[in-house]
VOSE-737943 format. One record per residue (C-alpha): residue number from 1; residue in three letters; x negated, y, z. Coordinates in nm, 4 decimals, m for minus. Each point is the difference from the previous one (the first is absolute). Layout:
BEGIN
REC | NUM | Ala | X | Y | Z
...
***
This chain:
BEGIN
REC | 1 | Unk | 0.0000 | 0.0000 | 0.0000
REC | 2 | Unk | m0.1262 | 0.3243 | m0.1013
REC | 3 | Unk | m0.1062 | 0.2500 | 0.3349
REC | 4 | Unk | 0.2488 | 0.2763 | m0.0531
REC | 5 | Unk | 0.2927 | m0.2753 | m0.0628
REC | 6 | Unk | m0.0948 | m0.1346 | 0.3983
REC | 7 | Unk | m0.0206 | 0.2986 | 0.1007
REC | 8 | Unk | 0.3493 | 0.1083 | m0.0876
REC | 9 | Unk | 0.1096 | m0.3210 | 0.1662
REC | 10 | Unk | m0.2077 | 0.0226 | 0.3084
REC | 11 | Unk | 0.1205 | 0.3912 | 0.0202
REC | 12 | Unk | m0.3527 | 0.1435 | m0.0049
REC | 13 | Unk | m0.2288 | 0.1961 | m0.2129
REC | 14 | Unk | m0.1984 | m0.1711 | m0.2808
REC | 15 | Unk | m0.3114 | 0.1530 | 0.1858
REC | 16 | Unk | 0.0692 | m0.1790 | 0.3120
REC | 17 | Unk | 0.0550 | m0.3872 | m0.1817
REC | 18 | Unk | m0.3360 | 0.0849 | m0.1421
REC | 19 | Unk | m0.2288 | 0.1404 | 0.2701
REC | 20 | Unk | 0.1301 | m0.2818 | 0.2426
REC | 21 | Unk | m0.1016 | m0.2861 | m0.2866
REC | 22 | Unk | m0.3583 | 0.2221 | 0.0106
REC | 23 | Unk | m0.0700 | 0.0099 | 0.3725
REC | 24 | Unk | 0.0580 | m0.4105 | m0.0377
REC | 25 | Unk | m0.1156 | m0.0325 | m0.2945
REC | 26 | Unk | m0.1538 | m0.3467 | 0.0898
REC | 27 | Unk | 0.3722 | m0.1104 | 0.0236
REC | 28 | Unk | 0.0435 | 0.1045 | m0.3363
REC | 29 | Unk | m0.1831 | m0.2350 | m0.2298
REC | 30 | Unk | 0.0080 | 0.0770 | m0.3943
REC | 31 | Unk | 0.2489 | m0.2518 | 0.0061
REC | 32 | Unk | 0.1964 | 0.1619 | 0.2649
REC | 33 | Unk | m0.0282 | 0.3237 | m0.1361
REC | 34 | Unk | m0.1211 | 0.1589 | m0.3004
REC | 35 | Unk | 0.0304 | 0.2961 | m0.1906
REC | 36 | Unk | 0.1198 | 0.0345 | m0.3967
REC | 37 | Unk | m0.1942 | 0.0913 | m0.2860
REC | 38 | Unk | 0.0873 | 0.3251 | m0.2128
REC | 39 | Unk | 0.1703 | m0.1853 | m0.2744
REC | 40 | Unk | 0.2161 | m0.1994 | 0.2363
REC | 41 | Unk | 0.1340 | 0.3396 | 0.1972
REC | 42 | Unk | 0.0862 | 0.0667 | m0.3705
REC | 43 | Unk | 0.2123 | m0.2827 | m0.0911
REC | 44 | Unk | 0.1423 | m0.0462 | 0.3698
REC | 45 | Unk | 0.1391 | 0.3722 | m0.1007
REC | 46 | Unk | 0.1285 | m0.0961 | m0.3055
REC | 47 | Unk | 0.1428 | m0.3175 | 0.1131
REC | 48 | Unk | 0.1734 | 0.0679 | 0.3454
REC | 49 | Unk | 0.1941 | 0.3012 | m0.0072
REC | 50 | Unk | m0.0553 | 0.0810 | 0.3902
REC | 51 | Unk | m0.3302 | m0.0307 | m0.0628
REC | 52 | Unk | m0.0161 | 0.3692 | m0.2099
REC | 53 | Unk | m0.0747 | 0.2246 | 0.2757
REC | 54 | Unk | m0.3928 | m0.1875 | m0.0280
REC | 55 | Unk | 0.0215 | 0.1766 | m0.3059
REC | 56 | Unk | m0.1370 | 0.3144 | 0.1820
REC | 57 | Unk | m0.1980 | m0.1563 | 0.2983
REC | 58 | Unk | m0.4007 | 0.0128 | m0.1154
REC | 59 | Unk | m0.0438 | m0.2824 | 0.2324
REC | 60 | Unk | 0.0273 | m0.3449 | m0.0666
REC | 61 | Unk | 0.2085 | m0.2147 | 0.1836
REC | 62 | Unk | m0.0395 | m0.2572 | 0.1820
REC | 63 | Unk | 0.1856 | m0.3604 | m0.0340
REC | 64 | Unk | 0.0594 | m0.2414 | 0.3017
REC | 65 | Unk | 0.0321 | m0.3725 | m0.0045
REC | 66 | Unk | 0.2219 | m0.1730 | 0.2306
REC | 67 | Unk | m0.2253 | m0.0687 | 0.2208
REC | 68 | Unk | m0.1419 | 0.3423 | m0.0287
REC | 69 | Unk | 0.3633 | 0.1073 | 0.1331
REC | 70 | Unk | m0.0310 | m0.2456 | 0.2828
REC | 71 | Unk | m0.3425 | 0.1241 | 0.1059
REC | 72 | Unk | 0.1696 | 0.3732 | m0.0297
REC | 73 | Unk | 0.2286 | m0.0969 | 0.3135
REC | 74 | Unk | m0.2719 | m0.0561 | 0.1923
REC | 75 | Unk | m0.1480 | 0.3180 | m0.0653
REC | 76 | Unk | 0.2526 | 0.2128 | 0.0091
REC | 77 | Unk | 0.1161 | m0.1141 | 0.3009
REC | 78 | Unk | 0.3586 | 0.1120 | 0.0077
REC | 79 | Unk | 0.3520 | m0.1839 | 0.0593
REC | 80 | Unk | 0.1370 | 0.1363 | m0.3253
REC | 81 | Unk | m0.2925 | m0.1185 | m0.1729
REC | 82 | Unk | 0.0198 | m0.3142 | 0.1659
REC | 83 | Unk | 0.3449 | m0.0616 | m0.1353
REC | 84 | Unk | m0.0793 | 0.1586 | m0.3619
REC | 85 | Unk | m0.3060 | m0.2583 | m0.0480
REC | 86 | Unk | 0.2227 | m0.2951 | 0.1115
REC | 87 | Unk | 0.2761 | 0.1055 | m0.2889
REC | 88 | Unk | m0.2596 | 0.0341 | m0.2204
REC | 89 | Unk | m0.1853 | m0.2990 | 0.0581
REC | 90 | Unk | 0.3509 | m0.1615 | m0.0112
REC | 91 | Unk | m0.0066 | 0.1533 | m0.3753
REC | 92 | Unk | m0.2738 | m0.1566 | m0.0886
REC | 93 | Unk | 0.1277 | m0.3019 | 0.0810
REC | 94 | Unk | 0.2843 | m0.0344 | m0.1472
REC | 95 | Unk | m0.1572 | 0.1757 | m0.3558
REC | 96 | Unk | m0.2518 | m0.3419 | 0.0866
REC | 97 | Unk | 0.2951 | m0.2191 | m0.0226
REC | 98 | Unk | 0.2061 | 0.1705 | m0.2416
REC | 99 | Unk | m0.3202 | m0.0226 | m0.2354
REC | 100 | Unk | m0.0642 | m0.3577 | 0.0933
REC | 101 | Unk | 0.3609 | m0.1254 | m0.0763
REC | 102 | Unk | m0.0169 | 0.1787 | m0.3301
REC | 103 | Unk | m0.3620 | m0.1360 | m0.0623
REC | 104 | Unk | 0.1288 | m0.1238 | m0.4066
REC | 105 | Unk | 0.1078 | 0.3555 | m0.0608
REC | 106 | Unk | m0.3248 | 0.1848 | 0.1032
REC | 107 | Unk | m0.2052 | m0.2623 | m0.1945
REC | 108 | Unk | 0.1655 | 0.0821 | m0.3025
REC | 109 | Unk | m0.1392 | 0.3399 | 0.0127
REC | 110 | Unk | m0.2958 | 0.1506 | m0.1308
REC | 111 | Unk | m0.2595 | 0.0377 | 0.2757
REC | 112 | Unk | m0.0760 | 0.3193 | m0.0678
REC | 113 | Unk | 0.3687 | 0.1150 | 0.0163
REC | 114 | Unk | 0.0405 | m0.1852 | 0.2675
REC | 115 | Unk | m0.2200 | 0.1684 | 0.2368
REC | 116 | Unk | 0.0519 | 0.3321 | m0.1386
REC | 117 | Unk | 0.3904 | m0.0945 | 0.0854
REC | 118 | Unk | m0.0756 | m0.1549 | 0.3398
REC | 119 | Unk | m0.2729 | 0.2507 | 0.1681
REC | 120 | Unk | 0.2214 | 0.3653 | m0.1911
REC | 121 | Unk | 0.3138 | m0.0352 | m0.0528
REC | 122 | Unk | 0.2432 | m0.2734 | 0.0428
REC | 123 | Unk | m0.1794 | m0.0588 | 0.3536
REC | 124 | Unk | 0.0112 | 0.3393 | 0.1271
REC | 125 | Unk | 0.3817 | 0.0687 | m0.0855
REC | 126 | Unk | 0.0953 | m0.3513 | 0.1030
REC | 127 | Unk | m0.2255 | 0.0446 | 0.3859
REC | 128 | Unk | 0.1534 | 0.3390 | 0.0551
REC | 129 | Unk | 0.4243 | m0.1060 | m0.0375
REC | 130 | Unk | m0.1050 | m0.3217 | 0.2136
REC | 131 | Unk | m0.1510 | 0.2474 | 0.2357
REC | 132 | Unk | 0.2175 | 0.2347 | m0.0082
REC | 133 | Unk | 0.3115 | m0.2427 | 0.0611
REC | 134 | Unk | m0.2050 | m0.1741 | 0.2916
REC | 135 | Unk | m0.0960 | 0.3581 | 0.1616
REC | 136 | Unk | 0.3979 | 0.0840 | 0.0310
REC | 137 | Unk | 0.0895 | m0.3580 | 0.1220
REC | 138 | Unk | 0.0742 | 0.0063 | 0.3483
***
């Protein structure tokens, strides 16, 4: 997930997700955490409307894994982040098995498309409405 896409969900500035993944940063493997190339900013503008407002930030941003968002509970250190990283994490999850039971689909596409469609768009619009129902669920 994309740092200023957590933190609109965790209610904080983009600043704050970031510095707190720096003062850990050995919590934050590459793998964890890592931030986008040039040309990728690009087409995650072109490809995910909420995404536009990058258009004007000279900074790249940076993209955690779900683990990175697990490790970002720990850091942040906050009940609403607590509870933000558990619906997220829950995300993941079911994306993993919503992927997995539709394994003959996915192989059927090119695997270039495919991760273009996984990692820009598809994946971030899909995350987000899961989120977003599981945030008002009570």
């Amino acid at each position: 997930m994309i740092d200023s896409d957590l933190a609109e969900l965790y209610n904080v500035e983009t600043g704050i997700i970031n510095r707190a993944a720096k003062r850990n940063i050995n919590r934050f493997p590459e793998k964890f955490r890592f931030q986008i190339l040039e040309e990728e900013k690009q087409e995650v503008i072109t490809n995910c409307d909420h995404l536009k407002k990058l258009k004007f930030s000279p900074a790249l941003p940076y993209v955690f894994t779900e683990q990175g968002v697990a490790m970002l509970s720990a850091v942040l250190k906050s009940e609403v982040a607590d509870k933000i990283s558990i619906q997220i994490i829950n995300a993941f999850a079911n994306m993993r098995r919503f992927i997995s039971s539709n394994a003959s689909v996915f192989a059927r596409i090119d695997s270039v498309e495919r991760k273009k469609w996984f990692a820009f768009s598809k994946f971030d619009k899909n995350s987000l409405t899961i989120l977003n129902k599981l945030r008002f669920k009570k």
